[in-house]
C-alpha positions as CSV (number, residue, x, y, z in Angstrom):
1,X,14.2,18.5,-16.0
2,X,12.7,15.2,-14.4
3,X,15.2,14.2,-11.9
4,X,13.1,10.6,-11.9
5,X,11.6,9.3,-14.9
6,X,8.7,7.7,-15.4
7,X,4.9,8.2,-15.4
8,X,2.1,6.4,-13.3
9,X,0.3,5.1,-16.1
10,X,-2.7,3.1,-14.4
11,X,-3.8,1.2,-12.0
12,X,-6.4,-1.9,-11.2
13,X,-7.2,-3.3,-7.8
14,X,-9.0,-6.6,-6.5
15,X,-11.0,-7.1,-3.0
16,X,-12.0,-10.3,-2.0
17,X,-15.6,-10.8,-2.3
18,X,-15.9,-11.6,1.5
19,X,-17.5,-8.4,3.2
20,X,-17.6,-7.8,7.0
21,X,-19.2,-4.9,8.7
22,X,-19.0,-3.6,12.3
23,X,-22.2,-4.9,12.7
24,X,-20.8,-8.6,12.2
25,X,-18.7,-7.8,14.8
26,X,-21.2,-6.8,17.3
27,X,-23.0,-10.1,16.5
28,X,-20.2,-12.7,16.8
29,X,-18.3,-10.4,20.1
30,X,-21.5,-8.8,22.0
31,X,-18.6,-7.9,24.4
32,X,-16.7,-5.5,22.2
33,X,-17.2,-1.8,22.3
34,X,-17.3,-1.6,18.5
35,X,-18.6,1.7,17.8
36,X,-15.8,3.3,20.6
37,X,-13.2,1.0,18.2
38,X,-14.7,2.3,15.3
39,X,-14.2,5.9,16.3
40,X,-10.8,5.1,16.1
41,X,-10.3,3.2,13.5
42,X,-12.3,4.9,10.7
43,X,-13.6,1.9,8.8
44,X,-16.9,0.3,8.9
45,X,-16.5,-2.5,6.6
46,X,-13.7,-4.4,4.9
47,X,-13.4,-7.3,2.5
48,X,-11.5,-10.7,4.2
49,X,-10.3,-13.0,1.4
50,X,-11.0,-16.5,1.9
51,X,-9.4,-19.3,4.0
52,X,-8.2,-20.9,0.7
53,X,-7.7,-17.3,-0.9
54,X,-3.9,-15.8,-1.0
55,X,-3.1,-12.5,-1.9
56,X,-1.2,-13.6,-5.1
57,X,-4.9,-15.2,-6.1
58,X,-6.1,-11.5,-5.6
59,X,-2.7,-9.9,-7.4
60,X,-3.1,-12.5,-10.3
61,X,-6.9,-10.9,-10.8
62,X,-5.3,-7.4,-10.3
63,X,-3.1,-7.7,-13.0
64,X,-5.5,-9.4,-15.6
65,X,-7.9,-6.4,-15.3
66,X,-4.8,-4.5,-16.0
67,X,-4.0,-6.1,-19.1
68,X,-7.3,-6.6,-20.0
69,X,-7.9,-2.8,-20.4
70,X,-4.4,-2.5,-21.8
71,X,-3.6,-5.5,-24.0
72,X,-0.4,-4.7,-25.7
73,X,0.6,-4.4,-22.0
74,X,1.4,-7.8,-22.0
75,X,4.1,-8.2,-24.4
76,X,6.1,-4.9,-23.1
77,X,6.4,-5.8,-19.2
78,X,10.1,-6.2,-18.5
79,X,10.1,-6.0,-15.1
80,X,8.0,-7.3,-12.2
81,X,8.2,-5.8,-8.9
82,X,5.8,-7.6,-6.1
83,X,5.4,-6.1,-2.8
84,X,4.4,-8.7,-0.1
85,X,4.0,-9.9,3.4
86,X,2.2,-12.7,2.6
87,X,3.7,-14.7,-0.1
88,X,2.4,-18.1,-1.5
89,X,5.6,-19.8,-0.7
90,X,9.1,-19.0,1.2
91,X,10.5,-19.3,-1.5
92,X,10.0,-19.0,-4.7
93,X,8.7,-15.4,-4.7
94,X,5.2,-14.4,-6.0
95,X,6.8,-12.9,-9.0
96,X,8.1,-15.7,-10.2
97,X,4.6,-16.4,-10.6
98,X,3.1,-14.2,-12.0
99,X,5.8,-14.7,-15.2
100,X,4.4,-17.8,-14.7
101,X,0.7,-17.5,-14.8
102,X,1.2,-14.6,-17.5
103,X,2.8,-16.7,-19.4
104,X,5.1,-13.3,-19.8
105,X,8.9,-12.7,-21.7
106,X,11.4,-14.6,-20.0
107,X,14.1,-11.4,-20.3
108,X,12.4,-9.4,-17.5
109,X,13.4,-8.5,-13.9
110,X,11.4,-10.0,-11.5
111,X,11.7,-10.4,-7.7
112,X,9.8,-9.6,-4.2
113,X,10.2,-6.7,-1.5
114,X,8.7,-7.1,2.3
115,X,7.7,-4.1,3.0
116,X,4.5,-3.1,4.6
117,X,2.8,0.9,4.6
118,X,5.5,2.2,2.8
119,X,5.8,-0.3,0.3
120,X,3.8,1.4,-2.6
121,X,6.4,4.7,-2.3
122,X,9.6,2.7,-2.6
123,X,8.2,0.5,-5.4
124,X,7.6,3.5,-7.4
125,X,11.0,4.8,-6.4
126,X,12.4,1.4,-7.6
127,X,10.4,1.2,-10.8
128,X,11.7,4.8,-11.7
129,X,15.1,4.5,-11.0
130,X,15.4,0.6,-13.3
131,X,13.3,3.0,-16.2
132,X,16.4,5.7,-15.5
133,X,19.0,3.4,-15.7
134,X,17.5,1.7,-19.1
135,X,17.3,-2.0,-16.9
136,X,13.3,-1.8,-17.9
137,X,10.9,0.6,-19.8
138,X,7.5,-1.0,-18.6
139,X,7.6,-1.8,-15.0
140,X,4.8,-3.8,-13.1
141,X,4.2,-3.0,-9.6
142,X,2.3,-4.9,-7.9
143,X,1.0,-4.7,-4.0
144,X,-1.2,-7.6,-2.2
145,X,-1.6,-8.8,1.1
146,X,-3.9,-10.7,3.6
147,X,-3.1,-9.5,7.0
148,X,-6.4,-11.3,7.8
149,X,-4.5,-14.3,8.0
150,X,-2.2,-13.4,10.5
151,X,-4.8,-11.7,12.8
152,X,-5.9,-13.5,16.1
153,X,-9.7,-13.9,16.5
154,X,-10.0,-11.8,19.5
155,X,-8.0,-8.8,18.3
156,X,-10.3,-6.3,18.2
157,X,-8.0,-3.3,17.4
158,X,-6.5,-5.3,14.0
159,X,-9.7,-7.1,12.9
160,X,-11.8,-3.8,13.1
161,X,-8.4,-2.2,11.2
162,X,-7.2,-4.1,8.2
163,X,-8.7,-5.6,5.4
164,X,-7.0,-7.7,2.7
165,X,-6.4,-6.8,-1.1
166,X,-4.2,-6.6,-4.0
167,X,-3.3,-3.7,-6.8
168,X,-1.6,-3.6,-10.1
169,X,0.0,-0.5,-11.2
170,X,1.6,0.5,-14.8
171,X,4.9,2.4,-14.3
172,X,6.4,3.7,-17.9
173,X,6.6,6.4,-20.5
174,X,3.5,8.3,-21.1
175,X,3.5,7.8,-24.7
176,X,3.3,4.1,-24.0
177,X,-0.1,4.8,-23.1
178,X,-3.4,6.5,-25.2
179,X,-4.6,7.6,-21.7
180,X,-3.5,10.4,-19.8
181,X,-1.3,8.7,-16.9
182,X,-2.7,9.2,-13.5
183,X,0.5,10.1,-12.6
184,X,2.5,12.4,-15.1
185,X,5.9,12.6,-13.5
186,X,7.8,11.8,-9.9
187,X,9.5,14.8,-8.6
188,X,11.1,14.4,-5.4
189,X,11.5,11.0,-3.0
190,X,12.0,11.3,0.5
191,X,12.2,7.7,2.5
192,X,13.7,7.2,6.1
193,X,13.7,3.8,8.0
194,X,14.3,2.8,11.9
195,X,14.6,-0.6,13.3
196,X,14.4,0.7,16.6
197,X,10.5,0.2,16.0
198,X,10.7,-3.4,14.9
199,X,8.9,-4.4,17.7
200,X,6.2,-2.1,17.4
201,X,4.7,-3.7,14.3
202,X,6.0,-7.5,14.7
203,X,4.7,-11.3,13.7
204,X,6.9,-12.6,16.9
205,X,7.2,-16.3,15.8
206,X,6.7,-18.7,12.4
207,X,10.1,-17.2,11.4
208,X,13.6,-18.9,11.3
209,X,14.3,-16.9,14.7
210,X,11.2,-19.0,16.5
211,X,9.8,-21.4,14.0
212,X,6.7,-23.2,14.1
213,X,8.5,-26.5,15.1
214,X,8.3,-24.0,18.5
215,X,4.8,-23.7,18.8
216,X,4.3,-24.9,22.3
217,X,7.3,-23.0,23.4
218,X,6.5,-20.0,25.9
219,X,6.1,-16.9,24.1
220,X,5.7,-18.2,20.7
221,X,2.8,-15.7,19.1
222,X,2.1,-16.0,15.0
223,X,-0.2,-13.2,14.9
224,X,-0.1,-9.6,14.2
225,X,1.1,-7.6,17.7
226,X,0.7,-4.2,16.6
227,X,1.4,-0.9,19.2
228,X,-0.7,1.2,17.9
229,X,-0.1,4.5,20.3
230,X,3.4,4.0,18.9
231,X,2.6,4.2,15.2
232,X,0.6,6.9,15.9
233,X,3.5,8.6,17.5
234,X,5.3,8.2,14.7
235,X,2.7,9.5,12.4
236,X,3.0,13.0,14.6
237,X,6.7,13.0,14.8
238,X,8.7,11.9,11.8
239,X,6.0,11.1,9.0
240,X,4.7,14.7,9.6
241,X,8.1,16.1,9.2
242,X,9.3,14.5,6.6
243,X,5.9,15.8,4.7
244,X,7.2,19.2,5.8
245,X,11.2,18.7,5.0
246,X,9.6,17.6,0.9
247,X,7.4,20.6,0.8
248,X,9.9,23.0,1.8
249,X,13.0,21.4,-0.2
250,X,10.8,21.7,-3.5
251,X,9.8,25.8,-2.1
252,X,6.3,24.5,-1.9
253,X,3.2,25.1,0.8
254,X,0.7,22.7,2.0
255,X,-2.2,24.7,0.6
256,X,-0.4,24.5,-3.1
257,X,-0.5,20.2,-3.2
258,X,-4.3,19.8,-5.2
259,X,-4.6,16.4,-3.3
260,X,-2.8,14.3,-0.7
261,X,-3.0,10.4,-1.0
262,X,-1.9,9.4,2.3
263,X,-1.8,5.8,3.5
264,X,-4.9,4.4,5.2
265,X,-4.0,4.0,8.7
266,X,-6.7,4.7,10.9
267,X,-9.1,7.0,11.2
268,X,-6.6,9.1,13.8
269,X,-4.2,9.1,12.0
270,X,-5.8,10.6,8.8
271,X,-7.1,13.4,11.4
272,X,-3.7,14.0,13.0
273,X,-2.0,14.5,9.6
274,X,-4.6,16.8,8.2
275,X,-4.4,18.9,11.0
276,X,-0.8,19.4,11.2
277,X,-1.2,20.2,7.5
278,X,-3.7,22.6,8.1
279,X,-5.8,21.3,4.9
280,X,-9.0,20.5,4.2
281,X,-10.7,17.2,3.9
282,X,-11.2,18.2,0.2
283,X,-7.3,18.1,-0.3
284,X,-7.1,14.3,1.7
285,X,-8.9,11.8,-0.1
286,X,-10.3,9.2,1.9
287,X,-11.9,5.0,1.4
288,X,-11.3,4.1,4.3
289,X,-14.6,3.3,5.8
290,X,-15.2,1.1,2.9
291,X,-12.1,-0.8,2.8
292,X,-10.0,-0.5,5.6
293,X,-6.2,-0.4,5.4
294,X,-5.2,-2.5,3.1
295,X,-1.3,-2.3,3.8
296,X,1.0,-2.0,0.5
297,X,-2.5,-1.7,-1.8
298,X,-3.6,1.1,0.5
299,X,-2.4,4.2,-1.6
300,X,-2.7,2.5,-4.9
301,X,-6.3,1.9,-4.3
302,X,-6.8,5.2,-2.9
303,X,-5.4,6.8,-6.5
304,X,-7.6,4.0,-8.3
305,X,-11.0,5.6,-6.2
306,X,-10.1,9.5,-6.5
307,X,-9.2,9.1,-10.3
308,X,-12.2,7.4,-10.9
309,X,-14.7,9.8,-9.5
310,X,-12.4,13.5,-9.2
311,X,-10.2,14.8,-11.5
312,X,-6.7,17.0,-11.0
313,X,-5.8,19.8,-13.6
314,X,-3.1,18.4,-15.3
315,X,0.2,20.0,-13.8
316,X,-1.3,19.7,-10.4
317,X,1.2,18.7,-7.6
318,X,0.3,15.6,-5.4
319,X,1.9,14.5,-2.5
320,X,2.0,10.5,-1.5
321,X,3.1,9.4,2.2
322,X,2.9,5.6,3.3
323,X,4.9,4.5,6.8
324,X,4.3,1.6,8.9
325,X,6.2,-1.6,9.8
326,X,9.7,-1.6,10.2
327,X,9.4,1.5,11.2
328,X,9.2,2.7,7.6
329,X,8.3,5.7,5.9
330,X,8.6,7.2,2.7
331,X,6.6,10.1,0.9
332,X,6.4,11.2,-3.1
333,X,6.4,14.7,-4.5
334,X,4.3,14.0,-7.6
335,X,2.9,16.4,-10.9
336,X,-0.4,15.0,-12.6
């Protein structure tokens, strides 16, 4: 019996248009070591959205490929779920317009989380638990954010890390769908949270705590600081065990998941995880030297890319894992 209901029915994606290679890099910041950073990081291009380009504009094109492949979509959505760090407005949220745009049902759910890494994992723990408890049937979840915008200039580290982008994903009943769902059923959840490592991963100022009205104030920094021998650290320690404590709980070995979709951190991390695994890079999927981490879109768009060219039998296990900001992590047992 499905302890969570629900199938991943599909998914669409949008990247800015912008590209930027390491080699664009190298010609604006002669100084930088780019290809020791690249090492690193594991991407060698990225797509930057705009100045005037949000990451709803790249969700509302997200969700029109959607619905243009699956028109009767439309009309069903009753709930809206819209994971963000870099919303068009304080408030109202970015789901509010999207109803709008849509020109969608007024009787649906709608609302945004902040969340970062993880965010695609407790969206579809969200969307599966409102389709258990009869609140919704066809759940929209949909990731998009422009970290670009919030990264200084000279950050090497970030700028050569993260690039911006939105998905759309389709959360419902598979016989809502004439396709076979990407995703056949959610099996087992696992999420875990620490606010000891809020500082790791922090936007400082722009915030009610120091707000831009205290932008000549000492200390005031709107841009991304991000510790990354921290996050790393916690890729080793807890994400890794919490992999571990999902296998074992559901009597299952690394070697039996047919493919890992694992955030998009860095290049190390990948590596880190797949060695503690002991799997193959054949079992972890990788885009990440084509389009960077994309935060909340990153596993979303990783699904998007494997379906698309590979192909699981159906009944195969798949394992999800996103962690980042907050600290946050949370990981998906999943059957095709």
């Amino acid at each position: 019996m499905k302890q969570f209901p629900g199938s991943l029915l599909d998914i669409e994606y949008h990247l800015p248009d912008q590209v930027v290679t390491n080699a664009d890099f190298q010609a604006s910041f002669p100084e930088w070591r780019v290809e020791q950073t690249e090492k690193r990081t594991g991407v060698f291009r990225r797509r930057i959205a705009r100045p005037d380009e949000t990451a709803y504009d790249l969700a509302l094109i997200a969700v029109k490929k959607l619905f243009d492949k699956h028109p009767s979509l439309r009309d069903k959505v009753d709930a809206i779920i819209f994971c963000t760090q870099s919303p068009d407005y304080v408030m109202p949220s970015n789901a509010f317009l999207l109803q709008r745009d849509l020109e969608l049902q007024n009787n649906l759910l709608a609302f945004d989380y902040s969340l970062a890494c993880s965010g695609y994992i407790y969206g579809l723990l969200m969307a599966s638990s409102f389709i258990k408890t009869g609140v919704a049937k066809n759940v929209l979840l949909v990731t998009a954010d422009t970290y670009s915008k919030y990264i200084a200039d000279s950050d090497r580290s970030t700028r050569m890390l993260f690039g911006d982008g939105a998905s759309a994903s389709w959360i419902g009943f598979a016989d809502q769908c004439k396709a076979e769902p990407l995703i056949g059923s959610f099996d087992d959840f696992q999420c875990a949270s620490d606010g000891k490592g809020w500082d790791k991963f922090i936007i400082k100022s722009g915030g009610n705590r120091q707000p831009v009205s205290a932008n000549t104030e000492a200390g005031y920094h709107d841009k991304i600081f991000m510790n990354g021998l921290q996050v790393l650290n916690l890729v080793n320690d807890r994400v890794i065990k919490q992999l571990f404590v999902l296998l074992q709980k559901n009597d299952l070995e690394a070697e039996q998941i047919g493919q890992f979709f694992l955030h998009q951190a860095s290049g190390l991390a990948l590596d880190s995880l797949k060695k503690k695994l002991k799997v193959g890079p054949d079992k972890v999927f990788s885009n990440l030297e084509s389009v960077g981490n994309t935060v909340s879109s990153s596993i979303p768009i990783l699904i998007k890319d494997y379906f698309s060219q590979a192909n699981q039998p159906q009944g195969s296990r798949l394992l999800l894992c996103g962690f980042g900001v907050g600290y946050s992590w949370g990981s998906l047992l999943a059957t095709k």
